[in-house]
Structure formats: C-alpha cells, structure tokens
KELOPA-370191 format. One line per field, with one value per atom (N, C-alpha, C): residue number from 1; residue in one letter; z, x, y. Coordinates in steps of 0.02 Angstrom, whole numbers, plus 50000, padded with zeros to 5 digits. Last residue first. Layout:
# residues N
pos: (NUM/...)
code: (a/...)
zz: (Z/...)
xx: (X/...)
yy: (Y/...)
//
This chain:
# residues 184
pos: (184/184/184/183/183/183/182/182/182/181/181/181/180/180/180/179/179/179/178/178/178/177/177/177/176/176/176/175/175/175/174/174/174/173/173/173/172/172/172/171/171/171/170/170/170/169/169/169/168/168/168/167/167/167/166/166/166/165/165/165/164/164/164/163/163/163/162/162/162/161/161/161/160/160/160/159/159/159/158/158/158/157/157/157/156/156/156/155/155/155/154/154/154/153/153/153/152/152/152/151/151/151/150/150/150/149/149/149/148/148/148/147/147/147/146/146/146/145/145/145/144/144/144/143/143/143/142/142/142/141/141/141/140/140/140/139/139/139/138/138/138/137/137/137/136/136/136/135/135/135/134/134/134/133/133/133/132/132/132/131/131/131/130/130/130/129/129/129/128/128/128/127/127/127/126/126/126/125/125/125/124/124/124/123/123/123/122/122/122/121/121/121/120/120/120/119/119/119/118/118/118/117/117/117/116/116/116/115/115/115/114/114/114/113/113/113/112/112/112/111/111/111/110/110/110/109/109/109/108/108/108/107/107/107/106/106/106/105/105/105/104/104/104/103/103/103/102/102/102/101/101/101/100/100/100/99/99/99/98/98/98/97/97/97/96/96/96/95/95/95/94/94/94/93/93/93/92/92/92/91/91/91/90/90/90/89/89/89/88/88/88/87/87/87/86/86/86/85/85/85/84/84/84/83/83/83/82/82/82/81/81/81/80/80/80/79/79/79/78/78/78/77/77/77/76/76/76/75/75/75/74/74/74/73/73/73/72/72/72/71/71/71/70/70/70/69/69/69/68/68/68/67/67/67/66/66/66/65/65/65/64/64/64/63/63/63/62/62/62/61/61/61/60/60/60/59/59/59/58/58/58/57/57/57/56/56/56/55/55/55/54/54/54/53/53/53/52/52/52/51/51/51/50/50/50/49/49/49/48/48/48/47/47/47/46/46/46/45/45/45/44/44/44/43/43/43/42/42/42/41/41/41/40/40/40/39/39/39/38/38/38/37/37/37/36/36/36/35/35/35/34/34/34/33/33/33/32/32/32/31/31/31/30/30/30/29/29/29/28/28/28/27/27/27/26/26/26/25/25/25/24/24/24/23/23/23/22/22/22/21/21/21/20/20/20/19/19/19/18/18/18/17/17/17/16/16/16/15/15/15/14/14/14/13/13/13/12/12/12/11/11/11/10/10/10/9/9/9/8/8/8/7/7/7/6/6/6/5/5/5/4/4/4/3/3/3/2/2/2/1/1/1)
code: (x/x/x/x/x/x/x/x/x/x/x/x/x/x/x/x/x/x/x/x/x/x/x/x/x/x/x/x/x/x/x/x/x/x/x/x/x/x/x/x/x/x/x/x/x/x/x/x/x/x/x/x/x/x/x/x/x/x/x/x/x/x/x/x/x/x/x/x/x/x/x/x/x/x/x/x/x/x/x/x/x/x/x/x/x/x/x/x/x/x/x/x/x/x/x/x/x/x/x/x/x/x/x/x/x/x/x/x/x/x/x/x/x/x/x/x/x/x/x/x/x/x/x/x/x/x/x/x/x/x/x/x/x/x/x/x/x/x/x/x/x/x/x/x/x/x/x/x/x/x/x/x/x/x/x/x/x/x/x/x/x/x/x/x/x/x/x/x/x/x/x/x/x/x/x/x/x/x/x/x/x/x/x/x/x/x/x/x/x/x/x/x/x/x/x/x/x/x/x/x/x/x/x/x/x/x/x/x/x/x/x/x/x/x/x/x/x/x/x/x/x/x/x/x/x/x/x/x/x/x/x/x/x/x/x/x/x/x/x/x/x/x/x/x/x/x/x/x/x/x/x/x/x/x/x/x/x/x/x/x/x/x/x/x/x/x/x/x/x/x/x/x/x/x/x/x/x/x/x/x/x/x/x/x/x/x/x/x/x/x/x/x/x/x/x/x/x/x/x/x/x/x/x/x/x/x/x/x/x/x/x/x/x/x/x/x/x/x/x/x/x/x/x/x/x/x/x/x/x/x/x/x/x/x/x/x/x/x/x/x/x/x/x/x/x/x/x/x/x/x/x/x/x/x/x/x/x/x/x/x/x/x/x/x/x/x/x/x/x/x/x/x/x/x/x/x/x/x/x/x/x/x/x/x/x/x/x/x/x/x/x/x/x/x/x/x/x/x/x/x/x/x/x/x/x/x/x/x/x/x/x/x/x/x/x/x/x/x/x/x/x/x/x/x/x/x/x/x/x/x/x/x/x/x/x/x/x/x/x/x/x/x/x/x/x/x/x/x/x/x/x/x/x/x/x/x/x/x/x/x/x/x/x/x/x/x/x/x/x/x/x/x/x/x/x/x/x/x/x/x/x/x/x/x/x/x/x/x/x/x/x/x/x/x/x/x/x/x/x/x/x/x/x/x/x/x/x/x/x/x/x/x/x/x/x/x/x/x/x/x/x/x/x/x/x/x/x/x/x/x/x/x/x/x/x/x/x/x/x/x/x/x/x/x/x/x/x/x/x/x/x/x)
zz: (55385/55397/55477/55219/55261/55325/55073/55092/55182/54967/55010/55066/54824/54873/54901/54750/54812/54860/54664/54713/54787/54562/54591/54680/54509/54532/54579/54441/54516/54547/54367/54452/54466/54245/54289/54369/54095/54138/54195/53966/54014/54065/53847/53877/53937/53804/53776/53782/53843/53816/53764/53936/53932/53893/53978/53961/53941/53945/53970/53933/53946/53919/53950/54024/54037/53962/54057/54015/54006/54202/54139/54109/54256/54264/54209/54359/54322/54320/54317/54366/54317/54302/54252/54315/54334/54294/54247/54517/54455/54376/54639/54561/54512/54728/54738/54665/54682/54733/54779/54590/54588/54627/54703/54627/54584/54765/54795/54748/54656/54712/54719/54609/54560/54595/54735/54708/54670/54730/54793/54790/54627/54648/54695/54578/54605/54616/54449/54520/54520/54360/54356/54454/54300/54345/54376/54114/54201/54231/54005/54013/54112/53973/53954/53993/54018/53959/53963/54070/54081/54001/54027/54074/54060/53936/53942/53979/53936/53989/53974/53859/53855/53899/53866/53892/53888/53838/53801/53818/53953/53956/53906/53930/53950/53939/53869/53841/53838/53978/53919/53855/54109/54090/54011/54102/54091/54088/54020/54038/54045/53907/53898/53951/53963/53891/53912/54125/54071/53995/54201/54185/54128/54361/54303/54281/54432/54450/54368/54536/54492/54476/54610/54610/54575/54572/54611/54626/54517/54473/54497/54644/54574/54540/54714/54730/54660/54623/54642/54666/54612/54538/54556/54698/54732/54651/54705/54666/54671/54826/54778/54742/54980/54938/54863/55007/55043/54992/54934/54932/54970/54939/54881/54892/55078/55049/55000/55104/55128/55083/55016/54991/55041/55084/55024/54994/55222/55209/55138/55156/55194/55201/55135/55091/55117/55278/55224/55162/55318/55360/55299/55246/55258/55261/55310/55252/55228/55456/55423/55344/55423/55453/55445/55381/55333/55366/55491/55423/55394/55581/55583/55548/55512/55516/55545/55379/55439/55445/55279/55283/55318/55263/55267/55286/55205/55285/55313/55066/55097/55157/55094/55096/55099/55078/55007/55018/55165/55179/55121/55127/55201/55182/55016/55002/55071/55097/55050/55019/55152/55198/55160/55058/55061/55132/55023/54958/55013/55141/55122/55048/55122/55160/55166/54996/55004/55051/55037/54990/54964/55187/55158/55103/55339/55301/55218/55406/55413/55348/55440/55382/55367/55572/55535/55465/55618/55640/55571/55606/55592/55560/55563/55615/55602/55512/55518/55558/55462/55480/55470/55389/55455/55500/55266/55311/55383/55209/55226/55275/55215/55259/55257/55081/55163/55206/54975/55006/55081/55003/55023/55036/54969/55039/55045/54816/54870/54940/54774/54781/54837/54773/54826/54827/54727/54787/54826/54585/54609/54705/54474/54515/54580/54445/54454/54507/54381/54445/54479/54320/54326/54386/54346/54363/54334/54275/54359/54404/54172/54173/54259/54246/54172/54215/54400/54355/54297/54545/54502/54444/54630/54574/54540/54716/54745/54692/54638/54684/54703/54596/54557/54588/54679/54690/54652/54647/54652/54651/54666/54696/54705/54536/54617/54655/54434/54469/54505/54461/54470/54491/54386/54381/54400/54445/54398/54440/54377/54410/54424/54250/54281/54313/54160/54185/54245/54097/54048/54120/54177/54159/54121/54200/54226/54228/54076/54111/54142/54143/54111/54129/54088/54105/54081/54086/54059/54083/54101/54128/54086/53942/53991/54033/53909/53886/53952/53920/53846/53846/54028/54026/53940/54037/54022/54014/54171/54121/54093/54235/54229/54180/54199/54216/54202/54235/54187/54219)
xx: (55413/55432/55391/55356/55355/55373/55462/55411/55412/55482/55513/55466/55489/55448/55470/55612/55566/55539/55640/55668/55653/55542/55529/55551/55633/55549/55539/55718/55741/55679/55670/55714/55721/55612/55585/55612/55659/55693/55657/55597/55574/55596/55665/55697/55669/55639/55621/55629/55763/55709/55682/55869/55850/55768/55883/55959/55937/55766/55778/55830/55852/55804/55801/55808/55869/55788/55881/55841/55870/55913/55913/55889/55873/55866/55913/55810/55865/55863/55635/55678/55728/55502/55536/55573/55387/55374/55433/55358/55404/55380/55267/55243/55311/55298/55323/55313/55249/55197/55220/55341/55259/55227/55447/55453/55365/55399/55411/55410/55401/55344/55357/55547/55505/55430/55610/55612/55557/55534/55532/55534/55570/55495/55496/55690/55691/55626/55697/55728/55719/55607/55642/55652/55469/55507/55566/55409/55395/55464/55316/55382/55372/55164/55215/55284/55046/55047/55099/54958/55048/55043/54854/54841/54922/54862/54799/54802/54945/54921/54851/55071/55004/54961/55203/55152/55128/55341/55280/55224/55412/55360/55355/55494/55525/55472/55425/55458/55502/55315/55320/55354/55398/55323/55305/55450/55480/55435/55379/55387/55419/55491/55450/55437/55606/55568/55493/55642/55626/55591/55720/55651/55666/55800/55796/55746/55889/55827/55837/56063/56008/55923/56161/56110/56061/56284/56275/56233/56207/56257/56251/56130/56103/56130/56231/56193/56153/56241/56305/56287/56104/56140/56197/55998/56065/56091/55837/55892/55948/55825/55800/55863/55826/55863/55859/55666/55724/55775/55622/55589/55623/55714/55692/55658/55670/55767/55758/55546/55570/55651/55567/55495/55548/55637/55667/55631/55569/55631/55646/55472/55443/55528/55549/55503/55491/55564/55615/55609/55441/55477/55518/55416/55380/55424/55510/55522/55474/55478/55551/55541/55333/55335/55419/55383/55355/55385/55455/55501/55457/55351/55405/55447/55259/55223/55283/55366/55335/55300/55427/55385/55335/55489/55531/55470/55421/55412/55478/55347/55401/55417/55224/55290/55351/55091/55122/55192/55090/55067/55077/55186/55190/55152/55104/55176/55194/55007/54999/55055/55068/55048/55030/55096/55147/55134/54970/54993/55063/54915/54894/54928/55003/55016/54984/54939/55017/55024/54807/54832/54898/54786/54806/54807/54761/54714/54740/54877/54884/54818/54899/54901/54890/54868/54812/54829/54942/54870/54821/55044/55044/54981/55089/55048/55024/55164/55191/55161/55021/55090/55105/54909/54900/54965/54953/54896/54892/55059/55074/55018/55026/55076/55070/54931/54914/54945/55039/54992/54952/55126/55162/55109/55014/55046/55069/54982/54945/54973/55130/55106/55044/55097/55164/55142/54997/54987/55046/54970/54978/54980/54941/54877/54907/55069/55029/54954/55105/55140/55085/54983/55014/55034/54931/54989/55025/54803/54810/54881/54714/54772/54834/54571/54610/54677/54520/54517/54556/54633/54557/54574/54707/54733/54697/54689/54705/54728/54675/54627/54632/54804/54783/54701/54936/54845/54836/55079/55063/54983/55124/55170/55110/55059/55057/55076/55159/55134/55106/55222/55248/55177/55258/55206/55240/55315/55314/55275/55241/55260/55270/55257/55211/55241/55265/55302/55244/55229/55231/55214/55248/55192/55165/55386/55363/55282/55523/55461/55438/55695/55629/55572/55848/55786/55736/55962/55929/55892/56117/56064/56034/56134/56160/56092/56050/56054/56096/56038/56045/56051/56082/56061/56075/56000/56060/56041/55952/55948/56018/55994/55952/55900/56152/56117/56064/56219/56200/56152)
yy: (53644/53592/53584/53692/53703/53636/53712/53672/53682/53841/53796/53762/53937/53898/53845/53965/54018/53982/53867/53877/53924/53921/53837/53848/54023/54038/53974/53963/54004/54003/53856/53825/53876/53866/53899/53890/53852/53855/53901/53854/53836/53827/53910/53887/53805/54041/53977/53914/54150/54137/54049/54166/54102/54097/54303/54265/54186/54419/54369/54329/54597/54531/54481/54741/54679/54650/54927/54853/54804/55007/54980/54937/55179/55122/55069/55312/55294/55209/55339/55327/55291/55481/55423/55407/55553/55525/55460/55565/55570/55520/55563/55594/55591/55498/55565/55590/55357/55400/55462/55334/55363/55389/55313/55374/55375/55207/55274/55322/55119/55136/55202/55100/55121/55161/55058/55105/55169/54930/54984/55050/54858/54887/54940/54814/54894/54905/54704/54714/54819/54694/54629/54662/54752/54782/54726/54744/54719/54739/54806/54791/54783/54751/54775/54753/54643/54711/54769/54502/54550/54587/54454/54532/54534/54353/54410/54472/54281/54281/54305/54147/54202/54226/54097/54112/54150/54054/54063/54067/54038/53999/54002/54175/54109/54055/54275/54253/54170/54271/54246/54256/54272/54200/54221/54405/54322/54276/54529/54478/54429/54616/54597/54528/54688/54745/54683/54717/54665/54695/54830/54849/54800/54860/54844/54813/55008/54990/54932/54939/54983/54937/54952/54890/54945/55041/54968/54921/55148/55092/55042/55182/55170/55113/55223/55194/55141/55366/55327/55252/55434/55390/55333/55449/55414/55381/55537/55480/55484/55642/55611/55536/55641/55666/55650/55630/55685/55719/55543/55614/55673/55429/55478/55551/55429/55437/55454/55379/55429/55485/55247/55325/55372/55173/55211/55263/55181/55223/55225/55081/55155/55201/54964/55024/55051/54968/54955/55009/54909/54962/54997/54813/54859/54914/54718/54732/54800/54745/54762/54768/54652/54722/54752/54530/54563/54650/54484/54494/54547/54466/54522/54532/54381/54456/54474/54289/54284/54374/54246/54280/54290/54122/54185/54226/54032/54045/54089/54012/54033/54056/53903/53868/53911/53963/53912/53881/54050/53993/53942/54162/54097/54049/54208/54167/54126/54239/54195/54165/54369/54304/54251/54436/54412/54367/54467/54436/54404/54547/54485/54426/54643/54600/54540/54726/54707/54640/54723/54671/54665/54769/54772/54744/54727/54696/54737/54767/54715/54686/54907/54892/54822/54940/54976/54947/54849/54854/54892/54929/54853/54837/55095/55029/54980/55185/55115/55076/55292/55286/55194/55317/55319/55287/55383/55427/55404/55339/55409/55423/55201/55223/55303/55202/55209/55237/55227/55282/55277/55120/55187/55222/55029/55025/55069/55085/55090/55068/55015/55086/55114/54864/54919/54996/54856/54856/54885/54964/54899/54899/55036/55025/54977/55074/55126/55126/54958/54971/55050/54815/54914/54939/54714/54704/54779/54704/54702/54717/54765/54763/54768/54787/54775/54797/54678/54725/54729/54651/54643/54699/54536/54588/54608/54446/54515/54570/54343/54368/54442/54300/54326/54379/54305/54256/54315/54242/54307/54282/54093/54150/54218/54036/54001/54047/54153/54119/54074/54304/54240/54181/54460/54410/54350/54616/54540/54498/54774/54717/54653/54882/54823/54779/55036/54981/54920/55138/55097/55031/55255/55244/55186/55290/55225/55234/55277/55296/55230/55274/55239/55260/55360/55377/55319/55230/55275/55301/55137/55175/55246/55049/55071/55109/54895/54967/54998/54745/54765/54831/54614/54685/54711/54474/54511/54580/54354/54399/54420/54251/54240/54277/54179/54230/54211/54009/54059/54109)
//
C-alpha cells in the first residue's frame, strides 16, 4: 500500500505556508532552534543554497553547516549512505536544481513525472497522533530541493500537488524504521 494518496491535480502551492518533514531520531531537533523550527523559509536546505551562493561548492567552507551536520547525524545513527562524498554529490545536486530553476525556471513537463508534493497535514500526526508543538502546517512529502531553490529565487508559489496520508492512524512507521540501517 501507498504511503500517501494524492488528493489535487497540480496546482500553484504557496510556499510561505510549507515546512519540512519531520522524522524523528532522524531529524536532532538541536539543529532546529527557535518558533516554528521546521519553516522551509527558515530551514537548513535554504540557508545551504544561500551559503553556496557566497562562497561556492567548497566542502570546507560548508562542512560546519547544519545542513551537513544533520546529514552526518543520520551516518552516525546507522544510515551509512551518507558518507562526506555522497553528501558533497548530493549537495552538488541541489546546487544544480537552484541553478536549472533560475536559468530556466519550472520544467512543468518534468514536473508531471515526479512532481513537487505538499502533505495538507504532517505524517507524525496524522499517522502517530502526534502532537508536537512545533510541526505547524502542511509539510513537503517529496521536492525539498525544489521547493529551496524557488525561495531562495524569491518565488512565491511552485507547481505541485496535495497528498494525504494513505494510512492515517495507523501507526504504520516501517518506511521511516527502514531508513535506519545498522552499521556493520
């Protein structure tokens, strides 16, 4: 079974609303200070595109980051996908889709095929019932990258669609479980 379902064709979504997902053991809450920690606006993918613009793709210069420290904290919890030359490609990665938007802007054709998709409401709590205190709106299921770049080229919306969760209430947490893989 899906893990969502999509409920709207592609629409314009703002993305003043939108917040990044929350996993956690996965996401250290450490590196997320302040109200409402998980605003794609304040969040750490965004601030990495803004460094990258000032002092380019240098490892070095991004390595103390809280992008990269979040995804050295997933190494050390066991996903050892995430080594410093996966990370730096995946880096890299994002740094071409900021580029490819601001060149040619939004790829609708592209789009269809893996589009951006925006949960109306958390999966930790619709799926958990979980109350957090900080997740405060609709979260970014798949397209952070996207969504990044299109803030930090000032757009105010990106083509997208709304999913629900396909298992509310469920407690069905084995994909999340499945991330973390024990180090050997």
């Amino acid at each position: 079974m899906a893990e969502i379902e999509i409920v709207s064709r592609t629409v314009d979504i703002p993305l003043k609303n939108l917040h990044h997902q929350y996993k956690p053991k996965i996401t250290p809450m450490e590196l997320y200070p302040g109200e409402d920690p998980m605003h794609v606006k304040k969040s750490h993918h965004v601030s990495l595109l803004k460094l990258i613009k000032k002092v380019g793709l240098d490892f070095k210069k991004l390595k103390d980051h809280p992008y990269v420290q979040e995804r050295r904290h997933r190494y050390n919890i066991g996903m050892t996908a995430w080594t410093d030359s996966h990370l730096m490609e995946h880096i890299k990665r994002r740094w071409a889709t900021y580029l490819s938007l601001k060149k040619k802007g939004y790829n609708r054709k592209l789009g269809k095929k893996k589009p951006v998709i925006v949960l109306s409401k958390p999966i930790w709590e619709t799926r958990m019932n979980w109350v957090s205190g900080f997740l405060n709106g609709p979260e970014v299921w798949d397209g952070m990258g996207r969504v990044s770049a299109a803030i930090c080229l000032g757009w105010d919306t990106i083509p997208g669609q709304y999913a629900i969760d396909a298992k509310p209430g469920s407690m069905d947490i084995e994909k999340f479980i499945g991330k973390i893989k024990a180090k050997k």
